[in-house]
N, C-alpha and C positions, 0 to 999 in steps of 0.2 A: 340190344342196340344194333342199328346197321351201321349205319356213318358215326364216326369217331376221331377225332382231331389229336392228337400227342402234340403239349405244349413243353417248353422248358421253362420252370418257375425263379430260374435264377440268371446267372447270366452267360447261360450255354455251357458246355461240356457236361450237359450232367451225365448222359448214358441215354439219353435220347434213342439212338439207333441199337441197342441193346433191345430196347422196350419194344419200337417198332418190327424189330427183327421179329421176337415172341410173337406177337400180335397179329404179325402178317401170314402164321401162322391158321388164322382164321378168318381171316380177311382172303376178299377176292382181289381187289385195288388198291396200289398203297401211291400216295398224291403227293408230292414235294409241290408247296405252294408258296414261298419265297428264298426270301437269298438267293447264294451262288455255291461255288465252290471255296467260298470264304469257313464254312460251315464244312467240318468232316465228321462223320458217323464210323464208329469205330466196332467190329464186330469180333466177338469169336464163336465159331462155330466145328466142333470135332475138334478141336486144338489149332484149326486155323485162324488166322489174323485176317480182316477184311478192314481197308477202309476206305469209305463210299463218300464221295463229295455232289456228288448230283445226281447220280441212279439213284432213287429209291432205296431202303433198307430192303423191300420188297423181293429184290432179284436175287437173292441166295435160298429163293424156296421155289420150286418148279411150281408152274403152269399160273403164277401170279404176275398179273398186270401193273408194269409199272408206269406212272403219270410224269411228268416234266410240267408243271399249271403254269401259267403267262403272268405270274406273279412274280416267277424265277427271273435272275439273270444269268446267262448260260455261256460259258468261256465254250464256244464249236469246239478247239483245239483239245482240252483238259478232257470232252467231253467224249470224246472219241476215242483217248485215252484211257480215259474208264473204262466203255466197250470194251474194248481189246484186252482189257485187263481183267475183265470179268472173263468175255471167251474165253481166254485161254485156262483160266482157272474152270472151264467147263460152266457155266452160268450164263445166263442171257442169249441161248445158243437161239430160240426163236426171235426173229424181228418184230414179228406180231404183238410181243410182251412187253416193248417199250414204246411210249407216245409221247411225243413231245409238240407241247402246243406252237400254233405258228406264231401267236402272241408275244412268247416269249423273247426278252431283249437278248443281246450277244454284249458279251465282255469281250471287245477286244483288246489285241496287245497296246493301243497307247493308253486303254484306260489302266492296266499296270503300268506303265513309263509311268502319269501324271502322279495316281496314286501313292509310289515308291516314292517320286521325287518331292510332291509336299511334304508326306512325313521327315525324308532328311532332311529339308527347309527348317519343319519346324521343331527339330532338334530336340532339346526335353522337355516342350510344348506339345511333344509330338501326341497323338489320340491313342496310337498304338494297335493301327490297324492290321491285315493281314500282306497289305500289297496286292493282291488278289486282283485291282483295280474295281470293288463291287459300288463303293461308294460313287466313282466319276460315271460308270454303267447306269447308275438309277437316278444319277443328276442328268444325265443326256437323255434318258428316258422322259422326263422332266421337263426337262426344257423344248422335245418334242423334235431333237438331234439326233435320237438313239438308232441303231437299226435293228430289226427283227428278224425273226427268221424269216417270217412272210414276204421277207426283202429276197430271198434267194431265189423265190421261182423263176426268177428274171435275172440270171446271172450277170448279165448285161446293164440294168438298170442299179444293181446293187453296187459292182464295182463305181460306176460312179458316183456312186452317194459315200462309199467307201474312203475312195481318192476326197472326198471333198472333206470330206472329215477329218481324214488324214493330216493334210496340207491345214487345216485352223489348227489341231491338236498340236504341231508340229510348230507354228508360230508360237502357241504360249509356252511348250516343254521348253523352248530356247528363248524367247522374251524374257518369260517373267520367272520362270523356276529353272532357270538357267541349264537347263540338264540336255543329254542326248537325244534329238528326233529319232525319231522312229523309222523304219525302212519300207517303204508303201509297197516297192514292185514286191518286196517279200510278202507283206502281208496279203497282198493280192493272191499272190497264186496260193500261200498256206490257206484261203479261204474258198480258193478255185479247189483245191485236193476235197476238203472238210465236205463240201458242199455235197460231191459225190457219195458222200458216206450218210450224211442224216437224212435227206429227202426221202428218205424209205422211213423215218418214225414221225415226220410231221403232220399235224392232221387238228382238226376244232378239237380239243381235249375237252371244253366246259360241253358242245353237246354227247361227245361219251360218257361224260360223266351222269350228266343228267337222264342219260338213257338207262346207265347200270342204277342208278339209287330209284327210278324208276321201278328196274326189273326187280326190284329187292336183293341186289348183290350187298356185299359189306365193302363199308371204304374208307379204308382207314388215312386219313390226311399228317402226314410227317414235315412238322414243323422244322426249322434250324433256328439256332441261336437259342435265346430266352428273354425272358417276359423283361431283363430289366437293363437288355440293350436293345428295345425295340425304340424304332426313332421317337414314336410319340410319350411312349410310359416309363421309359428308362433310363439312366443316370447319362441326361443331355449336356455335353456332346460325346462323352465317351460311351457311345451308345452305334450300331447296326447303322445299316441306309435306308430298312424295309420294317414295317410291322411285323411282330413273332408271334404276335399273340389268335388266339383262333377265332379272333374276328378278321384278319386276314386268308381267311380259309374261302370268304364268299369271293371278296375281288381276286386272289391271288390266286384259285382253282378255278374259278366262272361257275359255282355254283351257287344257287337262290339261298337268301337268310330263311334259318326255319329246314332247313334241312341237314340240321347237324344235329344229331343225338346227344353226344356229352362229349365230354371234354378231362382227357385223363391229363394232369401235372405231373411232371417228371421235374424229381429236384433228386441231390445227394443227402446223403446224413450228416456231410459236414459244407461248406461252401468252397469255390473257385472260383476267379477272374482272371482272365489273360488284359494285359494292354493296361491304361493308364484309367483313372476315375476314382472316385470312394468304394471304400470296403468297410463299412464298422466293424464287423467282425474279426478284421483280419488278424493272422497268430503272426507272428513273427519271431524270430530266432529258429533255435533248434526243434520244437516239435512241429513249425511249419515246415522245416527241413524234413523231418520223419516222414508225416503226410505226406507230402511230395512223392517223396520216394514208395513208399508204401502204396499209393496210391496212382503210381504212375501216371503223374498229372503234369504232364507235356503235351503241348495242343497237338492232335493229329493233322492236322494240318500245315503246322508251321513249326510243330518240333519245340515251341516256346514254352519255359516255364510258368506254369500257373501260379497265382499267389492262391495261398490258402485262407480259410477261417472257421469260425466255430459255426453252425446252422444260426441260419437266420429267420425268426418266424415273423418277423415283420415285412419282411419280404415275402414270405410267406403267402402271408395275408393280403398282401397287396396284389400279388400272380391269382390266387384262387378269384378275389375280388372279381378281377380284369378281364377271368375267362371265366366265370362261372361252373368252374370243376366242379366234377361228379368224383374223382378219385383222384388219390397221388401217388404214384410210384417211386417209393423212397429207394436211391443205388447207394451202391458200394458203405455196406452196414459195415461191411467186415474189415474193411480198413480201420474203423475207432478200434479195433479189437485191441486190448493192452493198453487203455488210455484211461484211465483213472484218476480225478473225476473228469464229467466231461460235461462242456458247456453249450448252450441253448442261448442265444440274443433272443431276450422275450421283449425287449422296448427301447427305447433312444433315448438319452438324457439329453437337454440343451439349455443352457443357460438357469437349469433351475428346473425346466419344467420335462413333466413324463410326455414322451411319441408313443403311442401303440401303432401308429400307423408312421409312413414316412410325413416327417413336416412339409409344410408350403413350401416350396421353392427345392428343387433337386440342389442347387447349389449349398445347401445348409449343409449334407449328407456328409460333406467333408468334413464337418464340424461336431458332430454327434457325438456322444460316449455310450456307448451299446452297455445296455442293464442286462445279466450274466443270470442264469439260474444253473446251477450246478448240478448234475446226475451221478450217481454212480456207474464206473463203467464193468466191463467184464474181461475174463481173460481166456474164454475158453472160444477154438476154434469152431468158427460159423460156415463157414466153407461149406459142408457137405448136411447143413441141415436145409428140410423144403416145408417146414412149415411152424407155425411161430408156437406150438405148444414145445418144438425142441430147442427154440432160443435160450438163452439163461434169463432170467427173470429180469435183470439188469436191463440186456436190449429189450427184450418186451415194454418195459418199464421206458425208456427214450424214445420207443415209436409213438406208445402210448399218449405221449406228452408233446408229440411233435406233431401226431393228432390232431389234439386235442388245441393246443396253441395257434392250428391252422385253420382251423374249422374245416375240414376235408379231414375227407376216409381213407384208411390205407387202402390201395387195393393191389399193389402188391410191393415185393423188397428183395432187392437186391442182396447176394451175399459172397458174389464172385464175380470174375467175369465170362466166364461162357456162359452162353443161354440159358442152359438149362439151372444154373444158380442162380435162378430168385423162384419166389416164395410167392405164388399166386393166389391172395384170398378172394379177388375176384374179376373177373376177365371181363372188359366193357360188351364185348362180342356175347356175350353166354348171357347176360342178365335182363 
């Protein structure tokens, strides 16, 4: 395959950027095509810690090109940030290797004000978003308010599109959600400084793109979030602003339908959710405590504890469904280690009658009794095995069924977290 899309088959945090990290390994191009810096990608590499909120996983391997696609919505400030944070850690040292489309929307600071201040409004109503401001960024985009970056060649004509924005944002932060306006001359000049710093990576990303899948380069497209907070397919309204799924790969990068090869799913061997919504699966008490821990399942991003639960192949099946996966990349096997027996959601009880799929209406999902198939688990450390004849029969025996329950192939598994632990049966790039 040349072109390859990295979905998340649940509802984000699975190791995404772990997966893309490997990957981009053989890839020429790695293409962030929606969200923001709502989404963080978590890495380790030689024992160090990286985590990437809108660079690409891409820029921790020399002489690969990283995208920004006008899918994104892009905080200038955060984003500059990263740079610098990468520089200094020695990475992204060419300008050349990062592109960001002129497409793409700008987060700015009042769409955090508004977004911080609905959710304290709406108190334990609240969605349980990041604050990040990405949702009020893809509603101005929307409503056809938003500014681009394409707005900045015109320092001049930007500021006052800036100012005008400002000055509406600033009537409702204080009308209707009571909260503190925002300071315009500041944001003005923070976007006078930014401005000087990104003009050097802006540029048409969708015809580079289409020049490389042309020249027969590899392009590996790095989704954020997952398939079941995407706005359209996912548990609405506790759900993203942006589609995750890699039919978002054509609008969201400016590349033609028919020019994506496959589509590998990244899920975990057990589930996570940050923020508010349904979870059938979810464990609660003390072995959700354990996982947690064990699992170090605090959002990179925002430091928030995840809720846990047992794998969900109903969901599963519903992400494979949606993107047409060619393979799934199952993480962090080795966290079940010591968990005896261990449980698989194979369908939904409601009122009587069997789900194998999610029933009509996402509002039921809160309603459901998740049907349990039991496994047995194992106890022997997986850490330093790289391929599935030295797992214990046991994990074999869980992938096997997680498989099988999904209709998708393994194609590879996690079993730590530095790179090099996981377990590659097959590489989208090689086949």
């Amino acid at each position: 395959m040349k072109t390859v899309a990295v979905v998340g088959s649940q509802w984000g945090d699975e190791g995404k950027g772990k997966i893309v990290d490997l990957l981009a390994a053989d890839a020429d191009v790695i293409v962030r095509f929606q969200g923001g810096n709502n989404a963080a990608h978590t890495l380790v590499v030689n024992g160090e810690k990286f985590i990437l909120r809108l660079v690409p996983a891409g820029a921790l391997h020399a002489g690969k090109v990283c995208v920004i696609g006008n899918g994104t919505v892009v905080d200038p400030i955060a984003l500059v940030e990263e740079i610098d944070n990468l520089k200094r850690r020695n990475h992204l040292k060419d300008d050349a290797l990062l592109r960001l489309s002129y497409g793409a929307h700008m987060v700015m600071p009042y769409h955090r004000a508004i977004d911080r201040a609905r959710e304290a409004r709406l108190g334990k109503s609240a969605i349980g978003t990041t604050g990040f401001g990405i949702g009020p960024a893809y509603e101005d985009k929307m409503s056809r308010t938003g500014l681009r970056f394409d707005d900045l060649s015109s320092f001049a004509t930007f500021k006052e599109k800036l100012e005008r924005n400002i000055s509406e944002k600033n009537l409702y932060l204080k009308a209707v959600l009571k909260a503190k306006p925002v300071n315009s001359a500041e944001i003005v000049e923070q976007m006078r400084k930014v401005r000087t710093r990104l003009m050097r990576y802006l540029g048409d990303t969708s015809v580079f793109l289409a020049d490389a899948i042309a020249a027969g380069k590899r392009v590996l497209f790095e989704g954020a979030h997952g398939v079941m907070l995407d706005i359209d397919h996912g548990t609405y309204p506790y759900v993203t602003s942006s589609n995750c799924g890699a039919s978002a790969v054509f609008g969201g990068a400016g590349v033609a339908p028919g020019k994506l090869d496959g589509v590998l799913g990244i899920g975990k061997a057990y589930a996570t959710r940050v923020g508010g919504g349904p979870f059938p699966s979810e464990i609660q008490g003390k072995l959700g405590d354990t996982l947690r821990i064990e699992g170090d399942e605090f959002g990179s991003a925002t430091g928030r504890p995840r809720r846990i639960g047992w794998y969900d192949a109903v969901l599963a099946r519903h992400a494979a469904r949606l993107n047409g996966m060619w393979g799934l990349a199952l993480t962090k096997l080795d966290v079940l280690t010591g968990i005896d027996p261990l449980k698989i959601c194979v369908a939904y009880e409601l009122r009587g009658t069997r789900y194998d799929e999610i029933p009509p209406g996402r509002h039921l999902l809160e309603k459901v009794k998740p049907v349990y198939e039991e496994l047995p688990g194992w106890r022997e450390d997986i850490t330093q095995m790289r391929s599935l004849a030295e797992l214990p029969a046991s994990a074999r025996r869980y992938l096997e069924r997680i498989g099988q329950l999904g209709g998708v192939k393994l194609a590879m598994v996690g079993v730590g977290a530095a790179r090099e632990a996981t377990i590659v049966i097959e590489n989208p790039f090689l086949v």
